[in-house]
C-alpha positions in Angstrom: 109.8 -118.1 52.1 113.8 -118.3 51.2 116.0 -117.2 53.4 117.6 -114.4 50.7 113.9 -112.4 50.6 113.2 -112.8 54.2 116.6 -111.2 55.1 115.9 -108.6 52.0 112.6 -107.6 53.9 113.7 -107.7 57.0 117.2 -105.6 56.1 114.6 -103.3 53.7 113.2 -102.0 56.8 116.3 -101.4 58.7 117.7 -99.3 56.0 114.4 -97.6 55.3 114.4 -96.6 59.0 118.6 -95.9 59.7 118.2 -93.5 56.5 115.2 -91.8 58.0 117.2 -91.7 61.3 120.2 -89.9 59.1 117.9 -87.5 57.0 114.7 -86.8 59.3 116.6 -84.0 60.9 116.8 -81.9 58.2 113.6 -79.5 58.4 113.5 -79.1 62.0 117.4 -78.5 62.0 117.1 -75.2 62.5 114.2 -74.6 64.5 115.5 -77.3 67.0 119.0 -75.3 67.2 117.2 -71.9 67.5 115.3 -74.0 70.8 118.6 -74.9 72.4 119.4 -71.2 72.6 121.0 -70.0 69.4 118.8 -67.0 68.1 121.4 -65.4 65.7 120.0 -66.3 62.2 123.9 -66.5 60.6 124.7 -68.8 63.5 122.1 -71.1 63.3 122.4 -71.5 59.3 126.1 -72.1 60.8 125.3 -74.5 63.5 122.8 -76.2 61.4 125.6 -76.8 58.3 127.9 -78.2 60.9 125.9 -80.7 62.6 123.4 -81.7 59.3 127.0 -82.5 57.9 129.3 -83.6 60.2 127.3 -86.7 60.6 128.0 -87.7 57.1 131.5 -86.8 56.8 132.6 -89.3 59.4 130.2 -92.3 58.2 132.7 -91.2 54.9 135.4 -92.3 57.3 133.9 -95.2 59.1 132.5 -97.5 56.7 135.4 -98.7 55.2 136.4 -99.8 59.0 133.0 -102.0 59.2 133.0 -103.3 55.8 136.5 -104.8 57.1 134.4 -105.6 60.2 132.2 -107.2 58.4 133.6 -109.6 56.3 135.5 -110.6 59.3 133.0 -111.3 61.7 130.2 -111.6 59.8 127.1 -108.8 58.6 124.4 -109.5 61.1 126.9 -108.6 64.1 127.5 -105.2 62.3 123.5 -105.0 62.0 122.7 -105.2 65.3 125.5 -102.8 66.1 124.7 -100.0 64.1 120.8 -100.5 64.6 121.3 -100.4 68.3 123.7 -98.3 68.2 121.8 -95.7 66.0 118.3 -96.4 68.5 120.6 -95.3 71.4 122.1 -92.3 69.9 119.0 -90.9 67.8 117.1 -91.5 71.0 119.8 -89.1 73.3 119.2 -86.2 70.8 115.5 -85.6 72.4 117.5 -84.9 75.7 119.9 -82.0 74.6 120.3 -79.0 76.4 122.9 -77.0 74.0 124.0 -77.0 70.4 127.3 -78.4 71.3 125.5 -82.0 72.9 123.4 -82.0 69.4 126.4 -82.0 67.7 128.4 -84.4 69.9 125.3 -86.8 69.4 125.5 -86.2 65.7 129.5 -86.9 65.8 129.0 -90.2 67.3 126.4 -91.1 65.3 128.7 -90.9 62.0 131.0 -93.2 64.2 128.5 -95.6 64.7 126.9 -96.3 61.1 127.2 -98.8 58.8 123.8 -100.6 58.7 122.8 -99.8 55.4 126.8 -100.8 53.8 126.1 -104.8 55.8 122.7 -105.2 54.5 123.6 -104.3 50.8 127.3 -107.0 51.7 124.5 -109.7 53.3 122.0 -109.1 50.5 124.5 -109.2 47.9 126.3 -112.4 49.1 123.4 -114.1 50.3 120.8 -114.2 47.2 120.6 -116.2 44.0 122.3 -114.9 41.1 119.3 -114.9 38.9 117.5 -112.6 41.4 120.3 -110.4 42.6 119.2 -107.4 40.5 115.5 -107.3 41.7 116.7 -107.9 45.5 119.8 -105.0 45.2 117.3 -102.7 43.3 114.4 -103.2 45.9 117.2 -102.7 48.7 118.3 -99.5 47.3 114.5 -97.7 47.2 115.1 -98.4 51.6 118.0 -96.2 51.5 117.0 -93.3 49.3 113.3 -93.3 50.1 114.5 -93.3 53.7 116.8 -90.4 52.9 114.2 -88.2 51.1 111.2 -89.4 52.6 113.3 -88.3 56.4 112.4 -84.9 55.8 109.1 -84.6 55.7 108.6 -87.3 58.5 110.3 -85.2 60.4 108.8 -82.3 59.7 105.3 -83.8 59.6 106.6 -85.0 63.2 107.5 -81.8 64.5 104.1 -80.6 63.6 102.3 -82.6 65.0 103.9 -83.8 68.3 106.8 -81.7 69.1 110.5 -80.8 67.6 112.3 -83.4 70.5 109.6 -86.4 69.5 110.7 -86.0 66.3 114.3 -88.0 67.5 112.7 -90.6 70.5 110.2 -92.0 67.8 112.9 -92.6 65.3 115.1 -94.0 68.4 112.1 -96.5 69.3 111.3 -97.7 65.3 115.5 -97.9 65.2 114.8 -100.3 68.5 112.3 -102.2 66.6 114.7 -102.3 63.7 117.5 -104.2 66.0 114.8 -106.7 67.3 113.8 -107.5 63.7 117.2 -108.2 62.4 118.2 -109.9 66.1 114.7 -112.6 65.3 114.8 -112.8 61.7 117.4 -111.8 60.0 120.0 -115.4 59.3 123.4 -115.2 57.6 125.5 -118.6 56.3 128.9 -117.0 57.4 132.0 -118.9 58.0 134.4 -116.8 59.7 138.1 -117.0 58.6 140.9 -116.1 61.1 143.3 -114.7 59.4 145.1 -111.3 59.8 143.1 -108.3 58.5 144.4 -107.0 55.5 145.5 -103.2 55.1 143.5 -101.3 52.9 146.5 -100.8 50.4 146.6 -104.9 50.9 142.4 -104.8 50.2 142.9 -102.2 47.2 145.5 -104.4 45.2 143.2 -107.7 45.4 140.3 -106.0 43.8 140.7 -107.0 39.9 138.9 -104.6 38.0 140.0 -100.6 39.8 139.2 -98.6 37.1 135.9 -99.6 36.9 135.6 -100.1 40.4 137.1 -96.2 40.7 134.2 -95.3 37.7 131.7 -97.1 40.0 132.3 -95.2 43.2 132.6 -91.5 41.4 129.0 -92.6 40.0 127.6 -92.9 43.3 129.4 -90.1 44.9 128.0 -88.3 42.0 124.4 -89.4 42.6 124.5 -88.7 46.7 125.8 -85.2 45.9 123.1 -84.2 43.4 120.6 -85.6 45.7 121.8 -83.5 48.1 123.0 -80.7 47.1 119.1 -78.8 47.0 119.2 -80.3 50.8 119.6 -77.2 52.5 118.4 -75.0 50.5 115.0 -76.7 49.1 113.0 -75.0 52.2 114.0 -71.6 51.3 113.2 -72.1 47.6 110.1 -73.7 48.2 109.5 -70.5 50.1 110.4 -68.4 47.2 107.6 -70.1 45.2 104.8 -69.6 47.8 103.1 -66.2 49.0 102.3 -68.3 52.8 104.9 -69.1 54.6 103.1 -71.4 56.5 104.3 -75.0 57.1 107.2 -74.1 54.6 108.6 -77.2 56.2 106.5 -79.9 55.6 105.8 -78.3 51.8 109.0 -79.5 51.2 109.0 -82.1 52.9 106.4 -83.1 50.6 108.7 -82.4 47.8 111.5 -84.6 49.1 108.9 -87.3 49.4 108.1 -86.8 45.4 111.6 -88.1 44.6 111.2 -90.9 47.4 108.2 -92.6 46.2 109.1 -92.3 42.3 112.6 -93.9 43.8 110.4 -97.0 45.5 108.2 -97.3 42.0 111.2 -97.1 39.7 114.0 -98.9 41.8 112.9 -102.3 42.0 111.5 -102.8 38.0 114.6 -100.9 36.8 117.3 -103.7 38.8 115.2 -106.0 37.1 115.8 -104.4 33.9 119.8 -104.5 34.5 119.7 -108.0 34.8 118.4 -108.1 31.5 119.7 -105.5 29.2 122.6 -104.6 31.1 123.4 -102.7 34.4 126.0 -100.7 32.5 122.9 -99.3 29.6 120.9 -98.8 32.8 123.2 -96.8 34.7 124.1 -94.5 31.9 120.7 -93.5 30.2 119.7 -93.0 34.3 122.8 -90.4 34.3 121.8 -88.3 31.4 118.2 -88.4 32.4 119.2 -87.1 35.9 121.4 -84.7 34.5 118.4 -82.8 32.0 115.7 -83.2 34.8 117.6 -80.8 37.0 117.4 -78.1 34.6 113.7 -77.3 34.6 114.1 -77.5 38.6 115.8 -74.3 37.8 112.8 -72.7 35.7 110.0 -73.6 37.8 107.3 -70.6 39.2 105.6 -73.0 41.5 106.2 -75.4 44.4 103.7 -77.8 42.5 105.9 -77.7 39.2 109.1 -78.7 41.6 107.5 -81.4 43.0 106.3 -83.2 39.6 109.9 -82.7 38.5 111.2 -84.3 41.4 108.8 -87.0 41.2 110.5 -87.3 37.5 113.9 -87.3 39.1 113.2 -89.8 41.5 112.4 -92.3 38.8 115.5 -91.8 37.0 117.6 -92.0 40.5 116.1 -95.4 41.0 118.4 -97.1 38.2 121.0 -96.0 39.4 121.5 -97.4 43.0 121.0 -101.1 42.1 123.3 -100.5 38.6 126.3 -99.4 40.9 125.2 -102.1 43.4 124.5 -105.1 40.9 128.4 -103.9 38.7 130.4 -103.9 42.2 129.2 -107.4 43.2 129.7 -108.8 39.5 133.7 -107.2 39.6 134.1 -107.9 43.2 135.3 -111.1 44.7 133.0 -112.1 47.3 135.6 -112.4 50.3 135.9 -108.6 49.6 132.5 -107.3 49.2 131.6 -106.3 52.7 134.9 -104.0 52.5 133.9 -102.8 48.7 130.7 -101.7 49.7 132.0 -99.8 52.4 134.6 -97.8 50.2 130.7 -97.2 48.0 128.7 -96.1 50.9 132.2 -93.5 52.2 131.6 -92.2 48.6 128.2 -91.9 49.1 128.2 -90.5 52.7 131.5 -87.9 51.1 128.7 -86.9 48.2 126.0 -85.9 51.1 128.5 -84.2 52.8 130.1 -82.1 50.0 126.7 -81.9 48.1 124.8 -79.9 51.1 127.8 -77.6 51.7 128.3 -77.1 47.8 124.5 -76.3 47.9 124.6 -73.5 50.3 127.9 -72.1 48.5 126.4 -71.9 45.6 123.4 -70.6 46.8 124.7 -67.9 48.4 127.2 -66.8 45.8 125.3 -67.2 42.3 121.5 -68.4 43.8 119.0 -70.8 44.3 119.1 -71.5 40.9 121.9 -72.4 40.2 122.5 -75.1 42.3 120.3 -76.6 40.0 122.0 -76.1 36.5 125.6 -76.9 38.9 124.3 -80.2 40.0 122.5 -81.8 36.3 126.1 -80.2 35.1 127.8 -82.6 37.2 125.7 -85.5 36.3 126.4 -85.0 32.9 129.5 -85.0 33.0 129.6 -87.9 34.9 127.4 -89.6 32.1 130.3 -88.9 29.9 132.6 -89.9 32.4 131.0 -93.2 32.3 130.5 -93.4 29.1 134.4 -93.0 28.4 135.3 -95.3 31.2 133.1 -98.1 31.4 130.6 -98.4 29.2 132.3 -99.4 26.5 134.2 -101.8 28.0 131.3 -103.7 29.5 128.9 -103.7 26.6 131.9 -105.6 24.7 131.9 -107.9 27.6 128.4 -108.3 27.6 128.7 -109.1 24.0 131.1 -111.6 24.3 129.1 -113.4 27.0 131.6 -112.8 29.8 
């Protein structure tokens, strides 16, 4: 087997498992904070805002400091940091007594990312040009089937073996994940020594910022509409149902819709970008997004939401490797680590802002309307692009460039 797809397995798993590790919280949030102690209902829709969140915000923050990591040292190092790292942490969360440790643990664990922005650097840098749109579009179903597949393992979890098992068997498959890229994983890195450039310094060597600027408001765009039902998808799908009964892993269930239509359409559409086009792919993904979050709106039952998000999901998928496969093709290759860094601190930014714009919305204008907000935002992003860059690159397309 080449060295490019055994890495691209390997690192598939990792990111499959650090997004699960990142996401699996969400359903048992709650119930986990109402166990530590808190049994005001406003405080623990409070207390579970703060700490679903938190985490995200200061990945946002971090990841530009490992990409610069990264392409100094080299991406395996920052693999086996955040993997272990993450195992340790995720782990530690079984063990809390209060609210305030959960949300300590949850702090650190922001700090401490950065596994998924290394493998997409190694994967991208590593693997033949004629196959880098299959291996960055397989890559990407890891990170968003681990991010909407993390809820209803979690909640399937919590049902089954207990609310604090829920973090020590992520911990011990985020273990497994640091021995797997420790064995297996092998990266032809040279390092240079040479002073670490500022980000103003990294910011004025990239060649193409506008489209690099397009790129990142794309995927910032695509993390916030992905996340924006976050948390409030348990107390729709509640709204659809007469039982109550494990609301949780209902929509769990539902989250998993959009995961596995992600793994199906991910892969074929990165194929498809390296032969139409990432640019066509990316935009016709952004409109359908956009429409298939209206009818989310409509829907009378949990059934009807979960086909639709099962439709989603297969649009979603061609966007990931479109962002992925543009920034490698604009971005020198001494500068990619750092690059996808600045992506994923968009991406971790559109969690973030997406779950509290969720609840805002929610409370002020209804469930509902999160849905028509967020395909409004993708469509307007589809414009966006469409303005921006699309333009531009099917004329360089064209011209063979």
């Amino acid at each position: 087997m080449p060295i490019w797809k055994r890495n691209l397995f390997v690192c598939w798993f990792g990111v499959f498992v650090a997004s699960i590790g990142m996401s699996q919280i969400a359903p048992v949030l709650p119930l986990y904070i109402n166990h530590l102690g808190v049994s005001d209902t406003r405080m623990v829709e409070q207390y579970s805002g703060l700490a679903f969140g938190i985490t995200f915000i200061l990945s946002a923050v971090f990841s530009p400091i490992w990409g610069i990591a990264a392409d100094k040292y080299g991406r395996k190092p920052m693999l086996l940091r955040a993997s272990l790292g993450m195992a340790i942490v995720i782990f530690s969360m079984g063990f809390a007594q209060n609210v305030y440790e959960l949300i300590g643990l949850r702090l650190l664990q922001g700090i401490i990312t950065g596994y998924a922005s290394a493998c997409t650097a190694l994967i991208a840098t590593q693997t033949e040009k004629a196959h880098a749109g299959w291996a960055l579009g397989t890559l990407s179903t890891a990170g968003i089937a681990g991010s909407l597949l993390g809820p209803s393992i979690g909640g399937f979890i919590e049902l089954h073996f207990g609310m604090r098992n829920v973090f020590f068997i992520t911990g011990v498959l985020l273990l497994f994940a640091f021995i797997t890229t420790l064995l297996f994983v092998k990266e032809n890195f040279t390092r240079v020594d040479k002073k670490a450039q500022r980000m103003k310094e990294v910011w004025d060597s990239i060649p193409e910022k506008n489209l690099t600027i397009t790129l990142f408001v794309t995927y910032f765009a695509l993390t916030l509409a992905m996340y924006s039902i976050e948390p409030v998808l348990t107390v729709y799908v509640t709204s659809l149902t007469s039982s109550t009964e494990h609301v949780a892993l209902l929509a769990g269930f539902i989250f998993s819709a959009s995961g596995l239509a992600n793994m199906i359409a991910a892969p074929r559409l990165g194929s498809l970008s390296d032969k139409i086009g990432a640019h066509k792919v990316m935009l016709i993904a952004l409109i359908v997004a956009g429409l298939l979050f209206i009818p989310q709106a409509l829907v009378h039952q949990p059934w009807e939401l979960m086909v639709l998000r099962f439709l989603l999901g297969l649009a979603a998928g061609g966007l990931n490797p479109s962002v992925n496969i543009l920034i490698k093709k604009i971005t020198p290759d001494a500068l990619t680590g750092r690059v996808f860094g600045f992506t994923m601190s968009a991406g971790y930014l559109g969690v973030f802002i997406g779950s509290i714009l969720g609840g805002q919305i929610s409370a002020w204008l209804g469930i509902r309307a999160v849905f028509l907000t967020t395909g409004a935002i993708l469509l307007l992003n589809a414009l966006w692009v469409y303005a921006k860059a699309y333009k531009r690159l099917n004329l360089r397309a064209a011209e063979g460039r």
